[in-house]
C-alpha positions in Angstrom: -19.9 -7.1 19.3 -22.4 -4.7 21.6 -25.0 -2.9 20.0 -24.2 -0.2 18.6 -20.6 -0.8 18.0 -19.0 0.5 14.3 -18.0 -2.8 12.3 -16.6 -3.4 9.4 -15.2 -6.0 7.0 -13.6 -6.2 3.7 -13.9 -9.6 1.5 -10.7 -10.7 -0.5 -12.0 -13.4 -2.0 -14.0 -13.9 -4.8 -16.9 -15.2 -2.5 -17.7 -14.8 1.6 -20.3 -15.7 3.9 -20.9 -13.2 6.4 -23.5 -13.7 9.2 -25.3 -11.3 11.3 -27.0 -11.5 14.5 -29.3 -9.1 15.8 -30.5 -8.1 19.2 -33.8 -6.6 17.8 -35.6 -6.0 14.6 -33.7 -4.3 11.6 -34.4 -0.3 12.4 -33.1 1.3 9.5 -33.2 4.6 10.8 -31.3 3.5 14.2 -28.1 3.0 12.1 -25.4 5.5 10.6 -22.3 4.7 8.7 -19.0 5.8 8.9 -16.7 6.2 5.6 -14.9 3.5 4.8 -11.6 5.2 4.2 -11.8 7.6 6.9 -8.4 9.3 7.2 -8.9 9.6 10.7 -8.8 6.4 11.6 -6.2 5.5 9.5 -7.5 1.9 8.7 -4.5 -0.2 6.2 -7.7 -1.4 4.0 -6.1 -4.0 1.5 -8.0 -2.1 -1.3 -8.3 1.2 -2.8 -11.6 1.1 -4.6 -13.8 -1.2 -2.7 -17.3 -2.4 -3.7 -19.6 -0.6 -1.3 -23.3 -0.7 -0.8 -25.2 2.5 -1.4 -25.5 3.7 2.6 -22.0 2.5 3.2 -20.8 4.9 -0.2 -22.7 7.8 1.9 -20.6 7.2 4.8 -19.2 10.2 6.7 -16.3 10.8 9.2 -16.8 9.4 12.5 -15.8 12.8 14.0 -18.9 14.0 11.9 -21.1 12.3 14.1 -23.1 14.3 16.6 -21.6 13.0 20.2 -24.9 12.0 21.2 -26.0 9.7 18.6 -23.2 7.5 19.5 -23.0 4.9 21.8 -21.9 5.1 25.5 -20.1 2.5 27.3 
């Protein structure tokens, strides 16, 4: 996927390997996240209460995003 592109993934499984490759060094402050269950999207998650990391639980609405902090293609 291009840099900068919103991803996501949800496990079913008890266990999962999930692999990450990077085009630079980890930039914490480079990255947003967008909620998980964001109605606008309208994502058919195959869970309701899904483990999430403690940025991912801050997520917001993608529409929340200012239009310039998002990538351009």
């Amino acid at each position: 996927m291009p840099a900068g592109f919103a991803h996501g993934f949800c496990v079913t499984s008890e266990t999962a390997m999930f692999a990450y490759k990077c085009t630079d060094v980890y930039n914490p402050t480079g990255e947003g996240s967008v909620i998980w269950n964001d109605s606008d999207l309208n994502i058919p998650w195959p869970v309701q209460d899904p483990e999430l990391s403690a940025k991912d639980a801050l997520g917001k609405k993608l529409a929340d995003f200012a239009p310039d902090s998002l990538p351009h293609y």
